[in-house]
N, C-alpha and C positions, 0 to 999 in steps of 0.2 A: 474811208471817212475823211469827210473834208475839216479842214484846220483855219481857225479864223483867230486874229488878235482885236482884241477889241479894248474902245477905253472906259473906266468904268464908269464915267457917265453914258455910254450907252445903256446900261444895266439897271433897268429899273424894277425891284424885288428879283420874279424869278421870270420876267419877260427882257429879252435882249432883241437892242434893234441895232440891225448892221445895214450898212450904208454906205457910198462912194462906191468905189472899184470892187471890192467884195462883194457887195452886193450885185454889182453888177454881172461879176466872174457868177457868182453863183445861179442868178435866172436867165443869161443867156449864154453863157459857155458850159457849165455845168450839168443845165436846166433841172436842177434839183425841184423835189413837189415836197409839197406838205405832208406831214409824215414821217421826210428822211430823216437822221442822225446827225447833227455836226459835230466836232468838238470845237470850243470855244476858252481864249484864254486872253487874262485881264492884265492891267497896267499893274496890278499888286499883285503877276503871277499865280492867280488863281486860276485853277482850267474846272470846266464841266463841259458833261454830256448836254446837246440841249437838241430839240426834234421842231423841227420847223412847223412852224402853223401860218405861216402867211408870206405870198414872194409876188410881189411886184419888181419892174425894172428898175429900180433906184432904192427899194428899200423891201429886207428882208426882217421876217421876224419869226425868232424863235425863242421855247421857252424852256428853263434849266429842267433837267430828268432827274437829273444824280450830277456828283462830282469825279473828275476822274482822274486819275491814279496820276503820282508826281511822276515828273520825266526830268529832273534837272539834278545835277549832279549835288552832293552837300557841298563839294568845293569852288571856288571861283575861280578857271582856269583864263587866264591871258595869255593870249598865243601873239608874241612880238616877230614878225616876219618879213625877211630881208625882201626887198620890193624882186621878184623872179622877172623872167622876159616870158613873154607872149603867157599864154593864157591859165599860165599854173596858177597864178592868184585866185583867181577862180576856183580852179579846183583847190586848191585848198581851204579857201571860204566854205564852201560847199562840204566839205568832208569834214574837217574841222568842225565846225559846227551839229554835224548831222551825230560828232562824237562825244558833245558837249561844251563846246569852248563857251566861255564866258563875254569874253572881248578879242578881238584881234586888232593888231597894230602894225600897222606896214610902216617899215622901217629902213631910210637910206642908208646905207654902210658902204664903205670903201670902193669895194670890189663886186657892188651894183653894176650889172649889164643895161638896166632899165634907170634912165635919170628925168624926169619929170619937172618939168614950169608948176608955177602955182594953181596954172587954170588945170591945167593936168590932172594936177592932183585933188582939185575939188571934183572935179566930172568921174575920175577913179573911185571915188572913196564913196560918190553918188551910186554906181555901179555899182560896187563892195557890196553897200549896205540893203539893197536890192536883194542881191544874190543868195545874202544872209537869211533877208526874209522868209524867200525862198524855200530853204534849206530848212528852214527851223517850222514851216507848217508841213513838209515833206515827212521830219523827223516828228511830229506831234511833241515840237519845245511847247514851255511853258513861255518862256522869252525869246523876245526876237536880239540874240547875242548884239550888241554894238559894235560897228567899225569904226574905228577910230581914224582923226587926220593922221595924216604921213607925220613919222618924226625921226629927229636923226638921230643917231647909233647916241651920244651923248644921254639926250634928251629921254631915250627909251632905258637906257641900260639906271640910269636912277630912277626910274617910271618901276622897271620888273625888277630893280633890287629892293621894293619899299614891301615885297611881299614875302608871307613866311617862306615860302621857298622859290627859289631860281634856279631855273635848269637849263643849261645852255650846252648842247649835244656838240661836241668835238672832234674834229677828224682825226688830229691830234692824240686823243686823250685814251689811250690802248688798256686794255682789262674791262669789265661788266661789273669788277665788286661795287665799285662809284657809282654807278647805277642803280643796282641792286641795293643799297645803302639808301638812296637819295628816294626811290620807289616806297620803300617803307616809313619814311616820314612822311608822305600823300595823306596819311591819316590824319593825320596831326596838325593838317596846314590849314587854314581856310582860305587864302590866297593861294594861288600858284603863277608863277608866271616861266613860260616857255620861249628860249631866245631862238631863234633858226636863221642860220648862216645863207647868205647869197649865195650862186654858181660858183660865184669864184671862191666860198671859202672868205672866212675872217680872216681881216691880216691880225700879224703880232699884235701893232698896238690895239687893238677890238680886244684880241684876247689880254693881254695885260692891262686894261684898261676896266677888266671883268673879275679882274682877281682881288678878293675881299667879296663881291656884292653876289658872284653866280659861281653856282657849282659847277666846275666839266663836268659834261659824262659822256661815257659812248653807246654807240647804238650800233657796236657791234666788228667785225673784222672788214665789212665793203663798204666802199665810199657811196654813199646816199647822195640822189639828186636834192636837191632843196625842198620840193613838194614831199617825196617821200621821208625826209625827215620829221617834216610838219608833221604827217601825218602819224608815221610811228610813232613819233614821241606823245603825241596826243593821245592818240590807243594806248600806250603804256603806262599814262597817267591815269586815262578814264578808266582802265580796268583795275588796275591798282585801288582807286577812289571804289568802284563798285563793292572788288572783293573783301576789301581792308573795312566796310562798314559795319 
């Protein structure tokens, strides 16, 4: 079933006209008929069923059946993420999202392999948010997550301590009770925000510099590439979130 975002001024009662590139994707990539099912979701995260009754090349229209079932977590997870080399951001966009993030932040820190000009980083973050799209009609989100500009270790780390909880995964940081501890407050948070370290690992001052605002914790006895990080801890939030409801 195909996934479309739309704004609510496209929605007029229980008729939705979709239009631009959607529409487009849909009667000549797709070539969806009258009939089929879409799911459809609004700028105020509301999703429905709705069954198309009319497709031309520039404009599709379909109309609501029913409402459909929430897909977004009760929590708002921010995933702050050291900028990776070659194409892990991606994948982590991509998977992250598909697991419920909320926002993602790519973040310069020390011990970046990847260091990016300003134009850089706007055509990156153009892509990002792309990708997110992507992802989030893939997964049947309710919302298309946010990426966020690039910002520096400073500027992020007061950003993901202004939430009820910060978790920031440490190679460092040996034992799973801090973990296990920090998991069981998932309930209790409506913010979260997720810090994940570059290739190379945070230096001292990143880590000292996190002390008061973010919890260590570990993710275990092997040392995780940066993607797998993201991703674990992401899973271990969003299940936490599902099962703890």
């Amino acid at each position: 079933m195909q996934q479309i975002f739309v704004n609510d001024g496209q929605l007029n009662g229980d008729i939705v006209t979709i239009t631009g590139q959607d529409a487009k994707h849909l009667a000549k990539v797709i070539r969806i008929r009258v009939g089929e099912v879409i799911r459809i979701s609004t700028e105020s995260s509301k999703s429905f069923f709705c069954e198309i009754t009319s497709v031309a090349q520039d404009t599709v229209i379909a109309k609501i059946t029913g409402e459909a079932h929430e897909t977004e977590l009760s929590q708002k997870i921010y995933l702050f993420q050291a900028l990776p080399k070659g194409s892990r951001m991606e994948t982590i966009i991509e998977k992250t999202v598909e697991l419920g993030v909320f926002e993602i932040i790519p973040v310069e820190m020390k011990y970046c392999v990847v260091k990016l000009d300003e134009k850089k980083k706007q055509s990156k973050v153009k892509r990002y948010q792309a990708i997110a799209e992507s992802a989030a009609k893939q997964s049947k989100r309710s919302i298309i997550p946010r990426v966020h500009e690039v910002m520096n270790y400073k500027e992020a780390l007061e950003y993901a301590s202004s939430m009820d909880l910060c978790l920031l995964p440490y190679e460092n940081k040996f034992g799973m009770a801090p973990t296990k501890e920090a998991l069981k407050r998932v309930k209790d948070a409506e913010t979260i925000s997720i810090m994940i370290g570059p290739e190379g690992g945070f230096s001292d001052e990143e880590i000292e510099m996190a002390d008061g605002k973010a919890e260590l914790v570990s993710l275990g006895k092997r040392i995780l590439r940066t993607d797998t990080a993201a991703i674990t801890t992401m899973s271990a939030v969003m299940l936490a979130a599902e099962i703890l409801e």
